[in-house]
C-alpha positions, 0 to 999 in steps of 0.5 A: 173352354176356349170356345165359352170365352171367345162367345163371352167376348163377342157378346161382351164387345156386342153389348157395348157396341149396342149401348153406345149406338144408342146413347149416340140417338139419345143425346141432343143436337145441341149437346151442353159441354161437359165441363158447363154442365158440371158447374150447373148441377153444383151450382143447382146442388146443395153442397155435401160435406167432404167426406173424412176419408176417400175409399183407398184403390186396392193394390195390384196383385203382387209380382210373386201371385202372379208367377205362381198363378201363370204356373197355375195356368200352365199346369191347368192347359196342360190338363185340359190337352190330357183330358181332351186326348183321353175323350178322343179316342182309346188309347193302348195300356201303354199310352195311358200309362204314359199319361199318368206317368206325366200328371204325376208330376204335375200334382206333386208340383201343385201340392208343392205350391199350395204347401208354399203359399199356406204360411203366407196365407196363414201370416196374412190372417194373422196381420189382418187379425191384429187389426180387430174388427171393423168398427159398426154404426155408431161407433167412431170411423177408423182413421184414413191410415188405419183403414188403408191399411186394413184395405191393403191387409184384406187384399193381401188375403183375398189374393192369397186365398183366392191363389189357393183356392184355385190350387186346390181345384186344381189338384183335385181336377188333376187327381181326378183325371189321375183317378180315370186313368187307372180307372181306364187301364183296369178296365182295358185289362179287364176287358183284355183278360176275360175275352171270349174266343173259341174253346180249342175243343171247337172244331171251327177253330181249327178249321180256321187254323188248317186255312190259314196255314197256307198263307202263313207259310208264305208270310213265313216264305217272305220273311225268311227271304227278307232276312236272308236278304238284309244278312246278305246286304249288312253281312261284312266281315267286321259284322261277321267277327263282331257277332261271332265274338259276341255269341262266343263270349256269350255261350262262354259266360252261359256254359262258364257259370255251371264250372265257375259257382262250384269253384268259387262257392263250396259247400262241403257236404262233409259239413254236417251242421253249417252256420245259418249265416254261411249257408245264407251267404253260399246262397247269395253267392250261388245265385248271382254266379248262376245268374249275372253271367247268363243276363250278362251274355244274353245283354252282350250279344244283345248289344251287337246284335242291335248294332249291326242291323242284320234281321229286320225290325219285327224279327228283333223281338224274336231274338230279344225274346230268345235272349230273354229266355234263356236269362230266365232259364239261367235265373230260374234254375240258380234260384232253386239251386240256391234255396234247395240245393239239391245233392247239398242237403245240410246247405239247405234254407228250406226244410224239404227232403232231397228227393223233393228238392230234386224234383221241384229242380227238375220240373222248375226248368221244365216249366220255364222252358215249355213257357220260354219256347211258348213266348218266343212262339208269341213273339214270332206269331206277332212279328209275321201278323200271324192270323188270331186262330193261330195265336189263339191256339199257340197260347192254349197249347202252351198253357195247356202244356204248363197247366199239365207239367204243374199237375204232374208235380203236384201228383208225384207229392202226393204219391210219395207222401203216400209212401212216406206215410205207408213205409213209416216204421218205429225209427223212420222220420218223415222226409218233409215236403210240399204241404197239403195246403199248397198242394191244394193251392196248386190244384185249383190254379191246374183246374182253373187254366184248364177250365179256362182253355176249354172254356176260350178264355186263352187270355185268363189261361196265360195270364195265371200261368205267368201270374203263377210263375212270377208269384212263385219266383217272389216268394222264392226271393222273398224266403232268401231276402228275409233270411238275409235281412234276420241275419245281417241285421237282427244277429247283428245286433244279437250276437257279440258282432263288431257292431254291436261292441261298437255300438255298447262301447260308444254309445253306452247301449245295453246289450238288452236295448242292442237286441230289441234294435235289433228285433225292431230293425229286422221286423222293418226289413222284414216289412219292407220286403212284404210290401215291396213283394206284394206291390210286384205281385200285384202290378200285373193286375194293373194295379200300380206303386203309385196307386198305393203310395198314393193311399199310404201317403195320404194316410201318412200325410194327411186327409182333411176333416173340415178344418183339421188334418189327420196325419200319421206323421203328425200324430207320430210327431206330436207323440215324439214331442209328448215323449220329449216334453215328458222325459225333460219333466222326469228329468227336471224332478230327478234333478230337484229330488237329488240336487235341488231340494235336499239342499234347501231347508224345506220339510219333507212334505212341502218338497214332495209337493214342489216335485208333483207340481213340476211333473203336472206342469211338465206333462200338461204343457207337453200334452198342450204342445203335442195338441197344438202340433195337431191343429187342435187348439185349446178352443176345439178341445174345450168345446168337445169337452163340453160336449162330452161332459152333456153326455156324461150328465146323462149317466154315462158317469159310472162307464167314464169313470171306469174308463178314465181309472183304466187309462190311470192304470195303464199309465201309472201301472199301480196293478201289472198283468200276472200281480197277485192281488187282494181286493176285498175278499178275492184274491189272484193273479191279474190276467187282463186289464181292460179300458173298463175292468179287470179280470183276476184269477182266483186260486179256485180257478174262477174269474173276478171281474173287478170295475177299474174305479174300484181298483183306483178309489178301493184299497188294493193289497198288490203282493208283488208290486215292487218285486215278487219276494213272498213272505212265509209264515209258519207258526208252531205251539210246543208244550209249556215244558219245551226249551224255547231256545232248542225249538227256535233252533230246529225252527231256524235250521230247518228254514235254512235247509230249504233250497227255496228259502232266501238266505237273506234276509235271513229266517227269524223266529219270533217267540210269540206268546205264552198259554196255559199250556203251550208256548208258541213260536213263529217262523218269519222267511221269504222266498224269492217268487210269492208263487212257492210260498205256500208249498216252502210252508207246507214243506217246514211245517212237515220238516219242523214237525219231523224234527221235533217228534225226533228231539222227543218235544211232541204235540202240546199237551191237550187242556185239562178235562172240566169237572163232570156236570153234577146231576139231579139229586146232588143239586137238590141235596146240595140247594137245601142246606143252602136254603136252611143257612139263608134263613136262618141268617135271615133271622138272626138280622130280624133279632138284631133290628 
């Protein structure tokens, strides 16, 4: 870059040099004086009318552009000396880190500054659109004051949007140099993890250890005498005593913790059944007094030993290492005593037999043992510059070895399930222990660090080990941590706890609304403990926090569309004003439904048209604040209406339709999930409301598919919309002859006598009508769940009907039997005396006429 702008001026300063030089050769001997030559071209000129107005200097930049741009050109210098010692050679891991750790201050600021200087930007176009459009040919010229202003307006924009226009360039360079970093680091661990090197079956390998054994030895030979000779040198008696001290109050606090956890955590394994919250905090406390006091000593001698400068600078990492171990060993063992506690079964957190628990105690401290001694081996390999035969070696074995102990664990689960499963008897539980996905889990981890020592690849081994190691140990806190956080935050809020009394009392919070804060406020904690658990499994594998709080802060803040930014935090936040603007529209209708209006004098009609057009107004002036918070303006979302309304012109009327109706019905919720419905001739429970349809179950157990339009412009008969009381009716004939007021009272005693029929409101019997033979009763009553309204039915026919025969009022009596048909001959014989009477009438009319 520095080099393209010194070519640019040499050139620059060449081409003027050159145009004076010769313009120099042009201009005559006797040259004409400027001031002579001036007057003759006016004179010689026709003279121009003066113009109305002369074009206005545009302003400087501003004091404030220029600050934020030289801190542009800063951070811009700054990035380019990262670039460049990124493209000179290869750094380690570390340096690269290093790297990135200080860029990223660099794009917060850069972010900080463009997010500074846009509501300027914005205000600017604002002040410059309050000016209108310049005037076109033709039309009247602006004034010089007007069109000063707009120059200085114009140029206040130009310099702003140029501002960040260069901010942004510049983020993106800076994310994009970010970017190659990680790219850089994954790539280096990548290369790291799959290096080839002798399988340890080979035997060049170990012939390459058996000849470097003997220079070994006298690297060894000098480094043991170097330390001896620095001991000797820097050993005093003030050393002396301040080490001995040190190592004393350290093998004190190690040894201390196995005596002090029992003293001061007991678990009494007289109590059979503890609290959960008790075994939580016996727990906790068991894992800090086994813990903090061995990191303690291992950090005391640590101190003095650094003080005193005893061994020499490469030997320190061995006894950090020492230190290190012995803090994980510590750690490693309170953890397991903490969550299995074996020899306390009842204390336990996690449901696994004692035999189990005493088996994972043992082979955990095992395991951090074999790979402690294997680290300070490494350490020590690195301290003399041991030769890579060697180390390769060392780290096989050791990988090997741990690769081994997991097997055996593994393979005692297996046989003592089998026993479990061969000893079970008709009154024997069985014990619970390590599942068999875990077991399987287990398995391919043996056989990949396995394969991967026989195979060279040392690095890969190693690298699972410890990856299985530490994966373990999260899980393992992350098991105590989130029963922690159930406990102390949900219960909290659950149970009749100080707090939540507190909270009731002041805030006047139900105890329902205390426990769903509660459920929430744990599923939070609970959340935030995953995350955080995968970000450390994770950060081995080279991926960073900053890598994924970088992708959760651009979900959560926002990535730009063409004009438009997308953000979590604004659609939260615009939801959050939608929901105050529409709670302050509720409360505006309550308030001109029990206060306002009834004082009026207006009729019933017009104040419930007043109280929806308030709530219509509310809710779309809501929306509109909600859609302005986003960005989107009136405009856009009248062009993607119209846009939509081209498509809905083309058939997709009958699909929005149904969609719109079932948006209307999981917002209004006329129809619920589990109501029971009539639509048309089906009848059931709803069991799914979709965007498009409805499905409803019928009682003959087959599915109604209903368009939601159809639920929205059809009548619907909703059973249970407002509560689930079902109405019973049974309706009952007795003979004519049957006493009305004895039959309603066995009808009525009857009803009362069912445990399911509600007493209020209470049974009546309705004396419905009377018919040639029988007159008949209905019984009306109601059931608190329309569910058992037609077993109560069933049930007080059968009771109604039992009591009745009992009282001797039986069956209506069956219709009277119709009069036989006559036959053949009775017809006729019938038919002609009939004949002879009609005729002769016939006759005697004739006579008389």
């Amino acid at each position: 870059m520095g080099r393209g702008r010194l070519f640019l001026a040499a050139m620059l300063a060449f081409g003027i040099a050159t145009a004076g030089h010769a313009q120099g050769q042009k201009t005559p001997p006797q040259a004409v004086p400027a001031q002579t030559q001036t007057q003759t071209q006016t004179q010689a000129q026709p003279q121009a009318p003066a113009p109305a107005a002369t074009a206005p200097t545009p302003p400087a930049i501003s004091a404030d552009t220029k600050a934020v741009r030289a801190k542009l050109d800063r951070f811009k210098a700054d990035l380019e000396q990262k670039e460049l010692a990124i493209q000179a050679r290869r750094q380690s891991d570390a340096e690269l880190q290093s790297l990135r750790q200080q860029i990223e201050p660099i794009i917060e600021n850069i972010r900080g500054l463009i997010a500074e200087q846009a509501p300027k930007l914005e205000a600017s176009r604002a002040r410059l659109a309050q000016l209108g459009p310049k005037p076109k040919e033709g039309e009247p010229e602006e004034s010089a004051e007007a069109a000063r202003d707009r120059s200085e307006r114009e140029a206040a924009v130009a310099e702003l949007d140029e501002t960040q226009r260069l901010g942004r360039a510049l983020l993106v360079q800076a994310e994009q140099l970010s970017a190659q970093i990680s790219d850089l680091r994954r790539a280096g661990f990548t290369r790291a993890l799959f290096e080839k090197s002798d399988s340890i079956l080979s035997l060049g390998l170990w012939m390459d250890v058996v000849q470097a054994l003997p220079r070994e030895l006298r690297a060894q030979r000098i480094t043991f005498g170097d330390t001896v000779g620095q001991i000797q040198r820097n050993a005093t008696l003030g050393v002396l005593l301040l080490i001995g001290l040190s190592l004393g109050v350290a093998i004190a606090l190690y040894a201390g913790r196995r005596s002090i956890a029992p003293r001061l955590v007991r678990r009494d394994p007289e109590i059979l059944d503890p609290a959960r919250r008790s075994r939580l905090l016996a727990a906790s406390a068991v894992l800090l007094l086994g813990t903090v006091p061995a990191i303690a000593g291992s950090w005391i001698f640590w101190v003095s030993f650094d003080a005193v400068d005893l061994f020499p600078p490469r030997l320190e990492q061995v006894v950090a290492a020492i230190l290190r171990g012995i803090a994980f060993i510590a750690f490693v063992r309170a953890l397991i005593d903490a969550i299995l506690a074996p020899d306390h079964g009842s204390w336990r957190l996690v449901s696994v037999s004692e035999a189990s628990a005493g088996r994972i105690m043992s082979f955990g401290i095992t395991l951090a043992t074999v790979m402690v001694v294997g680290k300070v081996l490494d350490a020590f390999n690195q301290a003399i510059a041991a030769a890579l035969p060697i180390t390769v070696v060392t780290r096989a074995v050791f990988a090997l070895a741990c690769a081994l102990i997991l097997a055996e664990l593994l393979r005692r689960f297996a046989a003592r399930a089998t026993q479990d499963e061969a000893c079970l008897g008709p009154y024997v539980a069985p014990e619970v222990s390590i599942g068999g996905p875990l077991r399987t889990l287990g398995w391919i981890v043996v056989a990949i660090v396995v394969g991967s020592v026989l195979g060279g690849y040392v690095a890969l081994a190693s690298f699972l080990v410890d990856q299985t190691a530490w994966i373990s140990i999260l899980v393992a806190l992350l098991i105590l941590l989130i029963a922690l956080a159930d406990e102390f935050i949900g219960n909290t809020f659950r149970t009749q706890s100080r707090i939540s009394t507190m909270l009731q009392a002041n805030t006047g919070l139900r105890r329902r609304s205390l426990e769903q804060i509660g459920v929430l406020a744990s599923g939070i904690a609970r959340l935030a403990l995953v995350v955080v658990a995968v970000l450390l499994a994770l950060a081995p594998w080279g991926i960073e926090s900053t890598d994924v709080m970088g992708s959760l802060r651009a979900v959560f803040f926002g990535f730009s569309v063409g004009d438009v930014t997308i953000s979590l935090s604004s659609i939260l936040v615009a939801a959050l004003l939608f929901t105050v603007g529409f709670t302050a529209t509720r409360l505006i209708q309550r308030w001109l439904d029990n206060t306002f209006l009834p004082a009026t004098e207006l009729d019933a009609g017009l104040r419930n048209s007043i109280r929806t057009a308030a709530g219509y107004v509310g809710i779309i002036s809501a929306g509109v604040i909600a859609f302005t918070y986003l960005g989107l303006s009136l405009e856009r979302v009248t062009i993607v209406a119209g846009a939509l309304s081209v498509g809905i012109g083309f058939g997709l009327q009958s699909i929005v339709n149904n969609f719109i109706s079932g948006l209307i019905l999981l917002w209004e919720r006329p129809i619920r999930v589990g109501d029971l419905v009539v639509v048309g001739d089906g009848e059931g429970y709803v069991r799914r409301i979709n965007v498009r349809s409805t499905e409803i179950q019928t009682f003959d157990r087959s599915t109604l598919i209903v368009p939601n339009s159809n639920l929205i412009s059809g009548i619907v008969r909703n059973r249970v919309r407002n509560d689930r009381i079902g109405r019973v009716l049974v309706s009952v004939p007795v003979p004519r002859a049957s006493d009305p007021d004895h039959v309603a009272d066995i009808m009525r005693r009857s009803a009362l006598a069912h445990r399911e029929v509600m007493s209020e409101p209470a049974p009546r019997v309705l004396f419905k009508k009377v018919t040639e033979n029988t007159i008949d009763f209905d019984l009306i009553c109601f059931v608190d769940d329309i569910d058992s309204a037609g077993r109560v039915s069933s049930d007080l026919y059968f009771e109604i009907f039992r009591k009745l025969r009992e009282e001797g009022t039986g069956a209506p009596p069956a219709p009277a039997a119709p009069p036989p048909a006559p036959s053949k001959e009775e017809d006729e014989a019938e038919a002609k005396p009939k004949a002879a009477q009609a005729e002769e009438e016939g006759l005697t009319l004739l006579k008389d006429k």
